[in-house]
Z-matrix of the N, CA and C atoms (Angstrom, degrees):
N
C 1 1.449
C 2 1.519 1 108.97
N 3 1.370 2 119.85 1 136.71
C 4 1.133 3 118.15 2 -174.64
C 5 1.818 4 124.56 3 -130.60
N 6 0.873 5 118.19 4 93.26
C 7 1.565 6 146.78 5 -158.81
C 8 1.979 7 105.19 6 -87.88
N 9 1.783 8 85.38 7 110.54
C 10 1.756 9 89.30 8 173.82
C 11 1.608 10 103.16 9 -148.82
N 12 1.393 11 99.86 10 131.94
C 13 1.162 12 113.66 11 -162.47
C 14 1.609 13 95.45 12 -131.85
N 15 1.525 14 112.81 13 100.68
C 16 1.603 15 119.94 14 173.01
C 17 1.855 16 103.39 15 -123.45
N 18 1.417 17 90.62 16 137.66
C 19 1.716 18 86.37 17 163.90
C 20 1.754 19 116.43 18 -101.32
N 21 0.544 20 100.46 19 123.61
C 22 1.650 21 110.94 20 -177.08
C 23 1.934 22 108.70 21 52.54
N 24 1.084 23 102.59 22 45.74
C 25 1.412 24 109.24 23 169.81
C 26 1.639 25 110.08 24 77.86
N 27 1.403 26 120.61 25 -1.85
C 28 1.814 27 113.81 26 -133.27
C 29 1.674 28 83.78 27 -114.74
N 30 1.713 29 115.64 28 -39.20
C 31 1.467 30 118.03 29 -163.81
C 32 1.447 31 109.11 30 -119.29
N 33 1.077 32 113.77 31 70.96
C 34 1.533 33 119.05 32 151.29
C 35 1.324 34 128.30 33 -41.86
N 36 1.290 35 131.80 34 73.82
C 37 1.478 36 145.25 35 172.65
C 38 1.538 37 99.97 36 -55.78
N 39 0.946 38 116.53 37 -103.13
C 40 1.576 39 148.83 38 -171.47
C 41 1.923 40 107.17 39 -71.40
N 42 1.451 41 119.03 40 108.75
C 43 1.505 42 123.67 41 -159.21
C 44 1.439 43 88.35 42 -93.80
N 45 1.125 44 107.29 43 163.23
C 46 1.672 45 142.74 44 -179.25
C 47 1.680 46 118.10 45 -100.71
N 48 2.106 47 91.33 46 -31.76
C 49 1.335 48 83.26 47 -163.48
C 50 1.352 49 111.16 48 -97.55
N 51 1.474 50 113.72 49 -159.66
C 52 1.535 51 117.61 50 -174.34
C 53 1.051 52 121.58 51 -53.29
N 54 1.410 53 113.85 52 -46.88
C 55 1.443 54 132.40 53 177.06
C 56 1.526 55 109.13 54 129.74
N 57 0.983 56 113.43 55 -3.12
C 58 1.498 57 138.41 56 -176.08
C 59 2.189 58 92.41 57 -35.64
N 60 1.672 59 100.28 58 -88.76
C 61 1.545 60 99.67 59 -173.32
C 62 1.251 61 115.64 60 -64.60
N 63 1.269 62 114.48 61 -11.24
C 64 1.847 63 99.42 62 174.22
C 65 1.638 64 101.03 63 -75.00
N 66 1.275 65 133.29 64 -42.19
C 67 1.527 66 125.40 65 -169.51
C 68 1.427 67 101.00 66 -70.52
N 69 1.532 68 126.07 67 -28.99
C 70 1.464 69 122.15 68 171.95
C 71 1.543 70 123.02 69 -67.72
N 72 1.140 71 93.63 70 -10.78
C 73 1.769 72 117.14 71 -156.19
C 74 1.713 73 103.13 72 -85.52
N 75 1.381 74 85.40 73 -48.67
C 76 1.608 75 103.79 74 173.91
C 77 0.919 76 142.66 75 -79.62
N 78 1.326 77 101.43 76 -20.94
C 79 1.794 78 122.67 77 169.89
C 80 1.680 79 93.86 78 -74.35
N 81 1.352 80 100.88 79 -103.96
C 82 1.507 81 106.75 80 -178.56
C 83 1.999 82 119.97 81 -21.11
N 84 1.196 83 125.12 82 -40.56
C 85 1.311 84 114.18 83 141.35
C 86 1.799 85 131.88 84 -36.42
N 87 1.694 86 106.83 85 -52.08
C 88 1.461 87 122.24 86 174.62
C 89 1.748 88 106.33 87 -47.91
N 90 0.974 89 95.46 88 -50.70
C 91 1.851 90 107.35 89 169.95
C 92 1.171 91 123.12 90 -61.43
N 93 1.527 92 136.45 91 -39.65
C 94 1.018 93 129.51 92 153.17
C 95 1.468 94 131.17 93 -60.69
N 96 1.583 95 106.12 94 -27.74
C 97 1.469 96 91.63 95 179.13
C 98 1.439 97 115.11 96 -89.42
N 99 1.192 98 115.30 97 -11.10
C 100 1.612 99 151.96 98 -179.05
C 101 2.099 100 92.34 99 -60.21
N 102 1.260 101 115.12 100 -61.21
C 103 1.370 102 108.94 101 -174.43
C 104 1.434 103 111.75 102 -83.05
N 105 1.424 104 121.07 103 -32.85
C 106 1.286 105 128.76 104 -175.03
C 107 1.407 106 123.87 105 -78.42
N 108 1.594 107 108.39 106 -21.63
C 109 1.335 108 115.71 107 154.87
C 110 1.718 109 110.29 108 -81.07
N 111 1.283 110 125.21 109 -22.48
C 112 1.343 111 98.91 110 -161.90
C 113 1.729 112 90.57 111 -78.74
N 114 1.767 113 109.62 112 -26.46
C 115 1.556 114 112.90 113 -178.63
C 116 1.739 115 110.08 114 -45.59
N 117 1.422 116 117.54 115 -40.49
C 118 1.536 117 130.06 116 -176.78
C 119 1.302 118 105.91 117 -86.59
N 120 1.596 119 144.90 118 -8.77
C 121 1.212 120 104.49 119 163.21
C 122 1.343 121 101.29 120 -114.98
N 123 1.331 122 139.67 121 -11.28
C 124 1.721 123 113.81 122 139.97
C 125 1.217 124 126.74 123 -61.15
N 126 1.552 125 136.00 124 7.14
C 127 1.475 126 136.43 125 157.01
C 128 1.333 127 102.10 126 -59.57
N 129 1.868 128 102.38 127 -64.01
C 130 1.373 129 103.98 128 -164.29
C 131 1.559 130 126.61 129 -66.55
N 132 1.581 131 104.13 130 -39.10
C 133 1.422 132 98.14 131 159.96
C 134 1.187 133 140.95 132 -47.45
N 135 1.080 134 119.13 133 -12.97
C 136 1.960 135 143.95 134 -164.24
C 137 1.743 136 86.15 135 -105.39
N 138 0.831 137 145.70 136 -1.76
C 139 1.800 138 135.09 137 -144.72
C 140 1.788 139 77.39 138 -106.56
N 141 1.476 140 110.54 139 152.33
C 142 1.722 141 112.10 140 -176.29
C 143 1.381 142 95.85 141 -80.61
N 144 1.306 143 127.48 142 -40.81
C 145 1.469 144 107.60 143 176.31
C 146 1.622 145 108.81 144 -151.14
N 147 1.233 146 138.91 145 -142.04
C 148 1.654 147 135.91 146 -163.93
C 149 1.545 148 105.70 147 -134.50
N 150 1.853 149 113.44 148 8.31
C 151 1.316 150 91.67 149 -167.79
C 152 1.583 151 108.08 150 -92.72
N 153 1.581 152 120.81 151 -177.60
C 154 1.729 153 124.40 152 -173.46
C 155 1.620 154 101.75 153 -36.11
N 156 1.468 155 114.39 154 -59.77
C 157 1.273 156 119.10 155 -139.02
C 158 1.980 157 100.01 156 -81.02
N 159 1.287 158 106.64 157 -2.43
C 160 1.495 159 127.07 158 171.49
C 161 1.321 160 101.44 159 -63.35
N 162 1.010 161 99.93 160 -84.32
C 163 1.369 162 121.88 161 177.56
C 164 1.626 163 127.02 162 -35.11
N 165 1.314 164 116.61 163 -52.58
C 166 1.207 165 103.51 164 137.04
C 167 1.263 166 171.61 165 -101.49
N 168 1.441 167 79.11 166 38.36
C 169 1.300 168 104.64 167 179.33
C 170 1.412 169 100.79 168 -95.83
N 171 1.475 170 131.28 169 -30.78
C 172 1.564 171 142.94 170 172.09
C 173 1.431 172 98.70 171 -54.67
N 174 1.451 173 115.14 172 -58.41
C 175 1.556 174 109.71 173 -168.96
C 176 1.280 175 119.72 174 -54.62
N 177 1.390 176 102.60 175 -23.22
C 178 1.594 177 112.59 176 -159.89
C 179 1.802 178 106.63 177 -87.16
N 180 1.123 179 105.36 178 -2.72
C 181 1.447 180 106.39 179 173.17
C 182 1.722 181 100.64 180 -71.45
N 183 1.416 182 117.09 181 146.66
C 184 1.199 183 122.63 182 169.45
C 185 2.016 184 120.29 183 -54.67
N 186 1.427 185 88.76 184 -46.41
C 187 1.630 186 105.47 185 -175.36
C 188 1.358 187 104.11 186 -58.94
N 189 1.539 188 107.38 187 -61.32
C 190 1.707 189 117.14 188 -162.09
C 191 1.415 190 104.33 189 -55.08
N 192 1.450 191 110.64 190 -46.82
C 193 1.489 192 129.10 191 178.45
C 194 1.534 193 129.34 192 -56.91
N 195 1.536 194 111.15 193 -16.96
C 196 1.412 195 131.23 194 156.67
C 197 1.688 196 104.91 195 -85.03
N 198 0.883 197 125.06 196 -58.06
C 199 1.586 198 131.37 197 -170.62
C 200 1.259 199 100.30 198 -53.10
N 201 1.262 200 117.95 199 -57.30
C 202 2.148 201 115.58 200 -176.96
C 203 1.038 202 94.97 201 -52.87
N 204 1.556 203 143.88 202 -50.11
C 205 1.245 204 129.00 203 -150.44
C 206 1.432 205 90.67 204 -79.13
N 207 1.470 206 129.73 205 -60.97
C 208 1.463 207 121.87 206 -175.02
C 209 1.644 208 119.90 207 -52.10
N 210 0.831 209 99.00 208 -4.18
C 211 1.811 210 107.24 209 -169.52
C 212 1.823 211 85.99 210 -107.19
N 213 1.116 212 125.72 211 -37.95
C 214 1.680 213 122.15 212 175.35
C 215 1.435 214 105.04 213 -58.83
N 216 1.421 215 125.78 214 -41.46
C 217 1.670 216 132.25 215 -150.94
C 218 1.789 217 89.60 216 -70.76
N 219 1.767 218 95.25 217 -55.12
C 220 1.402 219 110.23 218 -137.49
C 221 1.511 220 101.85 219 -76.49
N 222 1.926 221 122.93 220 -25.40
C 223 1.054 222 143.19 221 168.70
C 224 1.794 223 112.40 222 -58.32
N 225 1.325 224 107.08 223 -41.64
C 226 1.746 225 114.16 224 -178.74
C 227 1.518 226 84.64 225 -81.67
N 228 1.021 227 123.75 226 -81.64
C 229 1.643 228 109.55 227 -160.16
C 230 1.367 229 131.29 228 -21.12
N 231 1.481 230 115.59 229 -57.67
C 232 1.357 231 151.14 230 166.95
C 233 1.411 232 99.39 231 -41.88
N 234 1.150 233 132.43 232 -55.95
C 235 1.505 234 154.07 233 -138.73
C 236 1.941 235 84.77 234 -85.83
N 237 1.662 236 100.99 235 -82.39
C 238 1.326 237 113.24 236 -167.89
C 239 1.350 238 113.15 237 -65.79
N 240 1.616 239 122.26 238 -8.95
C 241 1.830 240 122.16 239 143.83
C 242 1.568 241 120.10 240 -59.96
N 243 1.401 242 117.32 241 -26.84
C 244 1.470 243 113.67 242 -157.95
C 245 1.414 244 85.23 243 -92.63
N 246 1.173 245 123.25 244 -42.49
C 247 1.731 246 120.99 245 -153.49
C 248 1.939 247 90.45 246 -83.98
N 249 0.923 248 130.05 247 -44.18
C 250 1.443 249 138.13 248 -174.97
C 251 2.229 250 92.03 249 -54.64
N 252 1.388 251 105.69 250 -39.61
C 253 1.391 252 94.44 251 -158.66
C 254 2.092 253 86.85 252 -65.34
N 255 1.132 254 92.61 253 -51.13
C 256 1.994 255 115.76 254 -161.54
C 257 1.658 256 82.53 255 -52.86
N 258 1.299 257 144.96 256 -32.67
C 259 1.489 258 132.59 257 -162.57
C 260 1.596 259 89.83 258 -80.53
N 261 1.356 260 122.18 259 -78.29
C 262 0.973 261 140.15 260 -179.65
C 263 1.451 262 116.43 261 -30.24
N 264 1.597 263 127.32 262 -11.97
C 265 1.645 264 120.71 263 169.49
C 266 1.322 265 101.82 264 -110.56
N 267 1.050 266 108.90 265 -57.54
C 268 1.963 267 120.04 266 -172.95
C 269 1.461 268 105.84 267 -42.68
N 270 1.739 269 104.80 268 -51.21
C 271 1.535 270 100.84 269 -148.43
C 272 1.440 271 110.84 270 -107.46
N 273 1.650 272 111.75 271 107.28
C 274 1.444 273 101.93 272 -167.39
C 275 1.480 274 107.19 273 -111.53
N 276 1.599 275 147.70 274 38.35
C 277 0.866 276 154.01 275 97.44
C 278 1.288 277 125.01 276 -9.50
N 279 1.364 278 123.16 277 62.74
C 280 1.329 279 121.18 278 -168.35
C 281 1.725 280 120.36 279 -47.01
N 282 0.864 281 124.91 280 -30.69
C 283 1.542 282 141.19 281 174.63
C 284 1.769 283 104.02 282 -66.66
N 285 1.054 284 95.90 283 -64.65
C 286 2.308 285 119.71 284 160.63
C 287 1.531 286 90.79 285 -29.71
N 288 1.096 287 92.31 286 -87.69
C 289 1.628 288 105.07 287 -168.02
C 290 1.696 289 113.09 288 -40.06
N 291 1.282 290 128.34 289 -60.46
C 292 1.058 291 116.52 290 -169.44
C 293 1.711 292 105.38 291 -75.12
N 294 0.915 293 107.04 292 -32.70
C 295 1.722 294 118.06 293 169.50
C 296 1.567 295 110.47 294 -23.14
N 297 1.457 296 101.31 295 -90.04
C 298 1.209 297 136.27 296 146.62
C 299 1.610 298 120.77 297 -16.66
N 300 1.118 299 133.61 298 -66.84
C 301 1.486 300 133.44 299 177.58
C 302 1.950 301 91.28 300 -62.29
N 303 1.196 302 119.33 301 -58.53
C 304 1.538 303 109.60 302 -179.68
C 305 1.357 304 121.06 303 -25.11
N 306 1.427 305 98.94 304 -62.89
C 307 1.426 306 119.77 305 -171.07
C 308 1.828 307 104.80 306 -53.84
N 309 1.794 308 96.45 307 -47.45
C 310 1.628 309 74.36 308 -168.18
C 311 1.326 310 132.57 309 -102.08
N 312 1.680 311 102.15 310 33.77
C 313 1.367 312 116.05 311 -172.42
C 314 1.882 313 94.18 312 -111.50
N 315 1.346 314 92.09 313 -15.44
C 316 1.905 315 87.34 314 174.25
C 317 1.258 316 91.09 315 -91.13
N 318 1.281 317 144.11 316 -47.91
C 319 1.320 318 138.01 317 -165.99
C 320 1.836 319 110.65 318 -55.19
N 321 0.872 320 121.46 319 -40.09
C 322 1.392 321 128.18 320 144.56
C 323 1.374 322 150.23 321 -47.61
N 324 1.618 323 101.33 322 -41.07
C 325 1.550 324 117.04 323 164.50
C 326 1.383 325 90.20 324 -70.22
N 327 1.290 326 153.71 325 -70.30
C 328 1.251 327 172.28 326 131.14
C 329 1.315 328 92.28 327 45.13
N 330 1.473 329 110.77 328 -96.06
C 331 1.621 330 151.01 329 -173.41
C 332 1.557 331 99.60 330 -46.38
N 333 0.912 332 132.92 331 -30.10
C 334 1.499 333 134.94 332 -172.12
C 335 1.514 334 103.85 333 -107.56
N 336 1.000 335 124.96 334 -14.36
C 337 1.703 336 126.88 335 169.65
C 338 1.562 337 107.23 336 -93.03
N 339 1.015 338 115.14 337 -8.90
C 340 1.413 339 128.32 338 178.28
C 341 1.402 340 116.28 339 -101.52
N 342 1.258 341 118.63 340 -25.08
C 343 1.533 342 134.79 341 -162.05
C 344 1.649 343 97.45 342 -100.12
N 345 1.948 344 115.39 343 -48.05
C 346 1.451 345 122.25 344 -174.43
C 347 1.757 346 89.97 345 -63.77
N 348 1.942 347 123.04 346 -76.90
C 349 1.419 348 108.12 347 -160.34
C 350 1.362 349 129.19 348 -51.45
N 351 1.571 350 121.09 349 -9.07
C 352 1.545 351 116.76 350 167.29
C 353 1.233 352 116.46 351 -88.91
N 354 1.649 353 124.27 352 -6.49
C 355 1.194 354 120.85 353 176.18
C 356 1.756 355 101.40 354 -87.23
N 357 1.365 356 123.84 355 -41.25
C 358 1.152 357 114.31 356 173.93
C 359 1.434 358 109.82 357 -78.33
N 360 1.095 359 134.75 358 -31.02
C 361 1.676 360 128.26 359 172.13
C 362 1.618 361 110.71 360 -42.93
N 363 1.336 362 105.25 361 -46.75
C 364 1.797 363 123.38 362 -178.52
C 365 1.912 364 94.53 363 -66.71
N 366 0.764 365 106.10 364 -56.87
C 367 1.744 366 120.97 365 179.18
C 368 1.745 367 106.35 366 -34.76
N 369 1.098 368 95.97 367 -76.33
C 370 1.050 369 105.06 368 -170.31
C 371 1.659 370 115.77 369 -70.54
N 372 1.058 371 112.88 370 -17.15
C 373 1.742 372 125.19 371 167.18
C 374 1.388 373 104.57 372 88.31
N 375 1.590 374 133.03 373 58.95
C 376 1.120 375 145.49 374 172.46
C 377 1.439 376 113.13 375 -97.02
C-alpha cells in the first residue's frame, strides 16, 4: 500500500517512493555532519580558552561563522531524516503519524531559524 500525502505539491510528509533517495539522502548528509563536526571540535579545541567572550570571538570569524551555520543546516536535515524514518515505522496511527512528522519538520525549521539569527546576531556584533 502506498500512502502520499502532499499539500500543493510543496510538502511531502509521507513518500510514495521506494526509499531509494531518502537512504542516499541520509548517508551523504551522515558525511557532512561527520566532517563538519570533526571541523567544530578541532575549532574548539584550538579556541585559547572556553570563556563567553571566546566564544564570540570564534563566531565572529567570517569562516567559523559560515561553517556553524552549515553544520546547523546539515545537523537539522540529518536529524529531521532520522526521526521522519523512526515516525514512519513505529507510528501507525495514520492521523499520529502525519501529525507528528508535521510537527517535527517545523520543530526543525524552527530550531535552525533560531540557531542561523544568533549566529548572525553574534556576526554582526549585536
Amino acid at each position: 500500500m502506498r500512502i502520499s500525502i502532499s499539500f500543493k505539491k510543496g510538502l511531502n510528509i509521507i513518500s510514495s517512493n521506494s526509499g531509494t533517495a531518502h537512504f542516499w539522502a541520509q548517508r551523504l548528509s551522515a558525511i557532512g555532519v561527520f566532517f563538519t563536526g570533526l571541523w567544530f571540535v578541532y575549532s574548539v579545541l584550538q579556541m585559547p580558552g572556553f570563556e563567553y567572550y571566546d566564544a564570540l570571538e570564534f563566531i565572529d570569524t567570517p569562516f567559523n561563522s559560515f561553517m556553524l551555520i552549515f553544520l546547523t543546516l546539515i545537523m537539522a536535515y540529518h536529524s529531521n531524516l532520522g526521526i521522519q524514518v523512526v515516525v514512519e515505522d513505529y507510528v501507525h496511527a495514520h492521523k499520529l503519524k502525519l501529525v507528528s512528522l508535521i510537527i517535527s519538520r517545523l520543530s526543525h525549521i524552527l530550531l535552525v531559524g533560531v540557531a542561523i539569527f544568533a549566529i548572525i546576531k553574534i556576526r554582526l556584533g549585536a
